[in-house]
N, C-alpha and C positions, 0 to 999 in steps of 0.2 A: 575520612575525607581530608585531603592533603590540598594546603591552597600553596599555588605553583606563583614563582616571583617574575612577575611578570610587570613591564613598565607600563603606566598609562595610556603611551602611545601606539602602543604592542593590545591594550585593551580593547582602544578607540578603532584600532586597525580591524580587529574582529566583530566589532558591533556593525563596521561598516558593511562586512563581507559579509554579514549574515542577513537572509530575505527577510528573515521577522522586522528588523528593520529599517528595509528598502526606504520606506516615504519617512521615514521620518527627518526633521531640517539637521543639519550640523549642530547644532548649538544645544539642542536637547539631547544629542550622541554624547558630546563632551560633558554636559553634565551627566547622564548615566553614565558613561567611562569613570569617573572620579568617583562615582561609589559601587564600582564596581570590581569583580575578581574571580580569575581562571579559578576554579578546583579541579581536583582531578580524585576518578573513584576506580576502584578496581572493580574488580566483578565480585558482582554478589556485594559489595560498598551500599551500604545505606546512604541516599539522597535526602529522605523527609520517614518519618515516623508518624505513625496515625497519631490523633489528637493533640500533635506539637504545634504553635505555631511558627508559621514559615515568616521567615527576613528577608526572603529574596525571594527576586523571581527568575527563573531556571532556564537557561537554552542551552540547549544540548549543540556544542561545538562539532562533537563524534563521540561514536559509541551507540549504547543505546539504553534509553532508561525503562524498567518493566515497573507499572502503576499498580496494585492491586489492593485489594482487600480480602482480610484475613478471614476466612469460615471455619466452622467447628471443623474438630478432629486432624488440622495441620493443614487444611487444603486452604487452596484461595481462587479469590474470583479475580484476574486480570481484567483491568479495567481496560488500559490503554499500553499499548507501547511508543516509547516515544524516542525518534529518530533525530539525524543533526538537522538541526536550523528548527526544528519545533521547542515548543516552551510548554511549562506548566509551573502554575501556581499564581495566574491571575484571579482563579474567583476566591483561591483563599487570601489575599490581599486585598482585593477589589470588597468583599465582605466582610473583612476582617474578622476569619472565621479560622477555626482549626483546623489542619491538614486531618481530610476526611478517610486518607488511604495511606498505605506503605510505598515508597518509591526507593526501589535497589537499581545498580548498574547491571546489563545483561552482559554486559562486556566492558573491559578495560574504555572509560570514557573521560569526556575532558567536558566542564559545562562552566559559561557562563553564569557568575552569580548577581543581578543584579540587586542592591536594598530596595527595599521594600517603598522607604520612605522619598526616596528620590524616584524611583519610578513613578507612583502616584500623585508625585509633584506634577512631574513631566505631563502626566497624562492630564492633569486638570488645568495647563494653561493653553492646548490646543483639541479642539473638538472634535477635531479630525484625527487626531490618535486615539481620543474615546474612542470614538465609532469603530476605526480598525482594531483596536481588542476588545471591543463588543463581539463586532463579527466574527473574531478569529475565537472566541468563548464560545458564541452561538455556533460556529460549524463542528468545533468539537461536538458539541452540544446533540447535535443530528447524526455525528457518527456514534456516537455511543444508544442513542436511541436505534440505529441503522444495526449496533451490534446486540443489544438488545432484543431485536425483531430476529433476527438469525437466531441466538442462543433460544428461544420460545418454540423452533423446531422442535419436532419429539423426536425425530429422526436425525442420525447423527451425519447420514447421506443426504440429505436438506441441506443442514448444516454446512456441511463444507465445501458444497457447490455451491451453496450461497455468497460464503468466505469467497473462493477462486473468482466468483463473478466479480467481487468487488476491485478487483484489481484490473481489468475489461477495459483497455481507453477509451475505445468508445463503443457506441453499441452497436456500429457496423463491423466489430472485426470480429472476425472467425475464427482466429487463431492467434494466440498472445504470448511472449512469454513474463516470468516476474521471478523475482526471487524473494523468498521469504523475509521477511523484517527481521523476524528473527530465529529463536531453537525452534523446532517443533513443540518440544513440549511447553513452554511459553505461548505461541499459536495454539494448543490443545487447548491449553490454563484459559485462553483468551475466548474460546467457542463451545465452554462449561466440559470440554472431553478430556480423556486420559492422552496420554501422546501413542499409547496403543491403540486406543478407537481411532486417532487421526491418520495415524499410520496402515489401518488396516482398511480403512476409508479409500485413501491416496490409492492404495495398491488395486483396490475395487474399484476405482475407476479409471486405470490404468490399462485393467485388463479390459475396460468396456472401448478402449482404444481412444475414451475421451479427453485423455493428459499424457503425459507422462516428467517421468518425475526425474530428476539427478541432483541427489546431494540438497541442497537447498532450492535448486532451479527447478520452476514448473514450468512446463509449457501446455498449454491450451490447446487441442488440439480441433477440439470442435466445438464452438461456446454455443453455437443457437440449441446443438443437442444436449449443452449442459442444462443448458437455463432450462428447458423443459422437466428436467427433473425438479426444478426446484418450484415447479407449479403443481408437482402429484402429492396428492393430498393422503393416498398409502404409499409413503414407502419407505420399506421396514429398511431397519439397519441392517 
């Protein structure tokens, strides 16, 4: 983890540009600016170590950060992937609790490091930046319970009509496209499969004429006949 020299004002400029955040007043910018600092991680670069405590808190500039937790035998359970303008490392701050997972760069990335102790300054002299990273805790909060409800599939074709659905703008379109966050095998890691069960998944329902796939780009081609699979209660991988 290489911290990049970078001017204050060059700091203040990226805290502005970034949506996390948008509402917050000037004056709270400037003091996170001053204790704050660009790093930058290669791929595969360790971000946070399980049971470490964290000093900052993390927004992803670009790149992209993969969350997980380490299981028997070399595997792991991806918790979260996290993309630019998102953060992580408010509840272990906010609780002052040890980093509960592993976070590596999935790619050459650059993140904002804010301390620890001036964030939570910031946050306890306006109510209304609680509340916004309350919310923004709690909506993670429901997507990982939302991923959770997915990975509880026994079927790995559940599964990953599931996944495609959640990317759906809304739930009048029929047809969508998205491109993946991230590898596939990152996405497999993410939906408890191998990146062969995902890939073999993809390709089956490719041939049902309900996606199709290129390189990283998916496109939807029929959501209402997707979603129905993800209400059969048989069906086999």
């Amino acid at each position: 983890m290489n911290r990049l020299p970078i001017s204050p004002a060059r700091i203040s400029e990226t805290l502005h540009r970034l949506a996390y955040f948008q509402s917050w007043p000037d004056a709270a910018l400037e003091h996170l600016a001053a204790g704050s600092k660009i790093i930058t991680l290669p791929k595969h670069g360790a971000m946070a170590q399980k049971n470490e405590r964290l000093e900052f808190l993390y927004v992803v500039v670009s790149g992209l950060i993969r969350v997980f937790i380490p299981l028997p035998n070399n595997m792991e359970r991806v918790v979260s992937l996290v993309g630019p303008g998102e953060s992580l490392g408010e509840a272990c701050l906010v609780l002052d609790e040890v980093c509960p997972y592993h976070a590596v760069a999935g790619k050459d990335s650059h993140l904002l490091a804010i301390d620890a102790m001036v964030f939570r300054r910031e946050l306890g002299k306006d109510i209304a930046l609680t509340r916004q990273a309350l919310e923004m805790v709690s909506r993670r909060f429901m997507e990982n319970l939302r991923d959770t409800e997915i990975c509880a599939q026994r079927s790995s074709v559940l599964r990953v009509a599931s996944y495609l659905l959640l990317h759906r703008p809304t739930p009048e379109d029929i047809s969508f496209t998205f491109q993946l966050p991230a590898r596939k095998q990152d996405v497999a890691a993410k939906l408890g499969l191998t990146q062969e069960t995902l890939s073999r998944v993809l390709g089956f329902l490719d041939k049902q004429g309900l996606i199709q796939v290129n390189a990283g780009k998916i496109r939807i081609e029929d959501a209402p006949r997707l979603a129905q699979i993800t209400t059969m209660k048989n069906c086999n991988d």
